[in-house]
N, C-alpha and C positions, 0 to 999 in steps of 0.2 A: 644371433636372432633367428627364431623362427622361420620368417621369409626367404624363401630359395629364388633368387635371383639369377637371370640367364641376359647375357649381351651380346644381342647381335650387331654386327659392325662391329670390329676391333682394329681401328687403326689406331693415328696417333691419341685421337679423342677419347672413342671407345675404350680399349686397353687401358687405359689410365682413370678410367670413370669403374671402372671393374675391378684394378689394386685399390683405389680408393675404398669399394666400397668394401672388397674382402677386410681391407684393415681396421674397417669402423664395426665389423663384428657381424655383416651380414655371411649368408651361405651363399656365395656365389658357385651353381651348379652344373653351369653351361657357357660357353661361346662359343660363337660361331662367325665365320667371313666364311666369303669365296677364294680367300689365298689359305688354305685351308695349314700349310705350312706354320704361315702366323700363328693361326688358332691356335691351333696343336699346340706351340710352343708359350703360348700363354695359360693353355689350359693346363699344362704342366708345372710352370709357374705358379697358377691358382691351386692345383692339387682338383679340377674340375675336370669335365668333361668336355669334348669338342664334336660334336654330335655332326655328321654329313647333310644329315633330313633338317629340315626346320620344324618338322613336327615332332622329330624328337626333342629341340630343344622346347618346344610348350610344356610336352610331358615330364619336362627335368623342373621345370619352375611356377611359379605362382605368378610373378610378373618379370616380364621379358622387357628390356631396354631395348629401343634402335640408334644407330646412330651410322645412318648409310648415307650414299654420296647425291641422291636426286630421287624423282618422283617416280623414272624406270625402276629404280632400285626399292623403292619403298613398296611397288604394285605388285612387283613380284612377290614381296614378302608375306603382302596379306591378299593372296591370287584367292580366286571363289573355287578356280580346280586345280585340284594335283597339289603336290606338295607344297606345305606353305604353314604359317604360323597360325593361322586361321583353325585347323585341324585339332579337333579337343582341348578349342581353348575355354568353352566355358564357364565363367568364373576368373579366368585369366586377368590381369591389369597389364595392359601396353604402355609402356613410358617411351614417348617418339621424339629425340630429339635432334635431328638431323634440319638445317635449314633447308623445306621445302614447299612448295606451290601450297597455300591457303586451302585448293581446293583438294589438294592430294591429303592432306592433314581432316578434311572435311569425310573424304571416300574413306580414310581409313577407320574413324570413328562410327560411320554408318555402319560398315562393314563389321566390323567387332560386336556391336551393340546386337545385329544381327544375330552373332553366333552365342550370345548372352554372356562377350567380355566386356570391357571395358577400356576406353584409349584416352590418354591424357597428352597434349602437346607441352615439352617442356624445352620449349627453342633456348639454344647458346649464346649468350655474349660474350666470353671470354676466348681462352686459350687451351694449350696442349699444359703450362704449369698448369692454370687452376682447375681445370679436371684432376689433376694428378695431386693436388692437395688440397680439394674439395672445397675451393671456392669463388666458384662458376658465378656467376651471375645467369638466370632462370626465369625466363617471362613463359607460364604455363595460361595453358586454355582448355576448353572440353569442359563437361559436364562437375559443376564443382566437387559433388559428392567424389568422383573420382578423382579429382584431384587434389584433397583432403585425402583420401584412400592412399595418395602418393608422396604425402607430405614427410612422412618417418624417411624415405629414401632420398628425397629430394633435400631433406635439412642437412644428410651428410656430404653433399654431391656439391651444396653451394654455402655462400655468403648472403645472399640475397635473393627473394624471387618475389615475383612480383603477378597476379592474377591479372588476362588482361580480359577474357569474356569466354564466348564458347568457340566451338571449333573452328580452325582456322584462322581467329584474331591474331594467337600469338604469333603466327608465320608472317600475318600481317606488317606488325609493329617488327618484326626481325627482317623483314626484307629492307625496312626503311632505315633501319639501322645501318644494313651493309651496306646501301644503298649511300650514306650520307658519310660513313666511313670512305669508301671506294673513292666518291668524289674529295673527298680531303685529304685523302692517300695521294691520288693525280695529283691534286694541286700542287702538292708538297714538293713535289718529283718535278714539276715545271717550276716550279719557284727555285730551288735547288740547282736546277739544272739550271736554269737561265744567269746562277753566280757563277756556278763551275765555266760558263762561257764567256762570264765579263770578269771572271781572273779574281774573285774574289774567294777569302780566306770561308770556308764553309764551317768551317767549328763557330767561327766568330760569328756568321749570320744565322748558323741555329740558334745559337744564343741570344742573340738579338730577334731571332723569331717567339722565342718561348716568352722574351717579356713585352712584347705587343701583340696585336690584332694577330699577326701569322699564327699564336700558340693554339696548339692541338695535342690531341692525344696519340695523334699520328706520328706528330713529329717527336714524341716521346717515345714509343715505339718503333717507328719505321725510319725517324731522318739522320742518324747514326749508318744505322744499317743501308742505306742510299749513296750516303757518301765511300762508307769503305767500300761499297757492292757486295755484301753481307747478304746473299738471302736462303739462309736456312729458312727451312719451310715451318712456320704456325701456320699459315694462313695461306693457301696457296691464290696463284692467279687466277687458276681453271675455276676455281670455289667463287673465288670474286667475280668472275665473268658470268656466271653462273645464278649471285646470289644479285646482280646485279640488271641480269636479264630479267627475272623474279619483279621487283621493283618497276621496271620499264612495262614491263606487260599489265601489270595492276593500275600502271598509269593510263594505259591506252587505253583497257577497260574502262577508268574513270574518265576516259576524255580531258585528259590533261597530259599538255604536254611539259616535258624535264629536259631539256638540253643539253645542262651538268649530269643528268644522270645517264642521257644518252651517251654523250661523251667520251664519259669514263668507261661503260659497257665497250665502247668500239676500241677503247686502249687498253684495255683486259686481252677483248678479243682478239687485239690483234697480237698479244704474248702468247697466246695461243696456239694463234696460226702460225707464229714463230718457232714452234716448240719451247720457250719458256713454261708454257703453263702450271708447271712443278715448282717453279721458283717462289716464295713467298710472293704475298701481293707487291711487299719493297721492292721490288723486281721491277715495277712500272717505270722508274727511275732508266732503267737499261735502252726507254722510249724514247728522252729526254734529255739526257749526259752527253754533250760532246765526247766523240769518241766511244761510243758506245752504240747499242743497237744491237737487231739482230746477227749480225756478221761478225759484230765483236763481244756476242754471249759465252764464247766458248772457255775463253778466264774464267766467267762470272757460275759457269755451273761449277768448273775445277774447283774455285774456294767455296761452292755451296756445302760439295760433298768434302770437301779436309775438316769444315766447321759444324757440319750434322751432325758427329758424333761425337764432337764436344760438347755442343750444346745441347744435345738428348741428353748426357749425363749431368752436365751442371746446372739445367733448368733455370735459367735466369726467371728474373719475376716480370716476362714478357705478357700484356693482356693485350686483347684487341677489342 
């Protein structure tokens, strides 16, 4: 296809939304990160380029993906001075799908439109598999004209997507998302944990979770992975503490208060301040498991890293 394609952010998400899309026939022409190592060995992989400048990687594409880790990382990208993707972008399409602040997804649209590009929000519901076999689930916002403009990229990238208004909605409806995952995630990890302490069999109470009131989609993805202390990273803690602050802050702006969401933020946070914060969100289990905690994480990273690179190779069909 015509369309020359550039991705910034190439981690687990990026990287994989980038083989994705070279194998559906687009020209993917550029990546770029700050582990510039990465790049490089992805751009070689791609047969693309890994540009230093962000403004070369404009000059390599017609639209540029993000997919970076917060709202410092997105501001730099589209800075008003010095180097930055902002620089000969006009005409450019930005596809931004990084979970971040409503309002950063709002400055970046302003700022594009400015330079006479164009930005489309196309926040993530899934995983590191469905990026890698293109089907993400995709709640996009901004200006629809551009977001039809991004629909040929966005059909091979997902399963599903879903328009939710203009800028900064979709960040909206994804912060609540994680926001109501995080809390079901905790829950799961205190429920869990509260058998593991009255000696009960846990295969047998997931099971008996999935066919009443306790079933989740959590406990399809994360309550296996809880009990063996499984937490390769899809989804890390630091992300959830993160996408979870996001949520808490849009509440205080609304004058409502979430207790469950606060909660859950302070038992993210506190994996954190533990050094966890790399461990998947199932991680939060290590809060809550007798025997376990910060003191006795040091097992729990050893079997992270023996089963990371298993499980980047065999891609289970994990979603969050």
């Amino acid at each position: 296809m015509s369309i020359r394609i550039a991705c910034v952010g190439v981690g687990r998400m990026g990287a994989n939304m980038a083989r994705r899309l070279k194998e559906s026939g687009f020209q993917v022409t550029a990546v770029h990160d700050l582990r510039r190592k990465q790049a490089q060995a992805l751009a070689a992989e791609l047969g693309c380029e890994a540009p230093a400048r962000l403004s070369a990687v404009t000059a390599l594409a017609d639209v540029i993906i993000t997919v970076v880790t917060d709202d410092a990382a997105m501001e730099t990208l589209f800075a008003v001075k010095g180097d930055s993707l902002l620089k000969g972008a006009k005409g450019r399409l930005f596809i931004n799908c990084a979970t971040l602040s409503p309002a950063t997804h709002v400055l970046v649209e302003t700022r594009a439109q400015a330079v006479g590009a164009e930005s489309v929000e196309a926040c993530m519901a899934s995983s590191i598999t469905q990026a890698r076999q293109g089907t993400l689930y995709l709640m996009t916002a901004g200006q629809k004209g551009a977001c039809d403009k991004a629909e040929p990229i966005l059909a091979k990238l997902s399963a599903s997507r879903r328009y939710i208004g203009p800028a900064g909605s979709a960040a909206q409806v994804k912060a609540l998302v994680n926001m109501v995952m995080n809390i079901n995630t905790a829950g799961l990890a205190e429920g869990l944990g509260l058998g593991a302490a009255l000696g009960l069999d846990l295969t047998i109470l997931r099971e008996v979770f999935s066919q009443t009131g306790a079933n989740s989609r959590v406990l399809e993805t994360d309550g296996e992975d809880m009990q063996k202390r499984d937490h390769a990273c899809y989804f890390s803690a630091a992300h959830a503490a993160k996408d979870s602050g996001i949520a808490v802050s849009l509440a205080k702006k609304a004058k409502l208060k979430l207790p469950l969401a606060q909660a859950a933020l302070e038992q993210y946070s506190r994996m954190v301040a533990a050094g966890l914060g790399e461990l998947d969100k199932s991680g939060i289990a290590e809060l809550t498991f007798p025997g376990r905690g910060p003191k006795a994480n040091k097992s729990s990273k050893q079997a992270t890293k023996a089963t990371k690179a298993t499980k980047a190779n065999k891609m289970p069909a994990k979603k969050r």
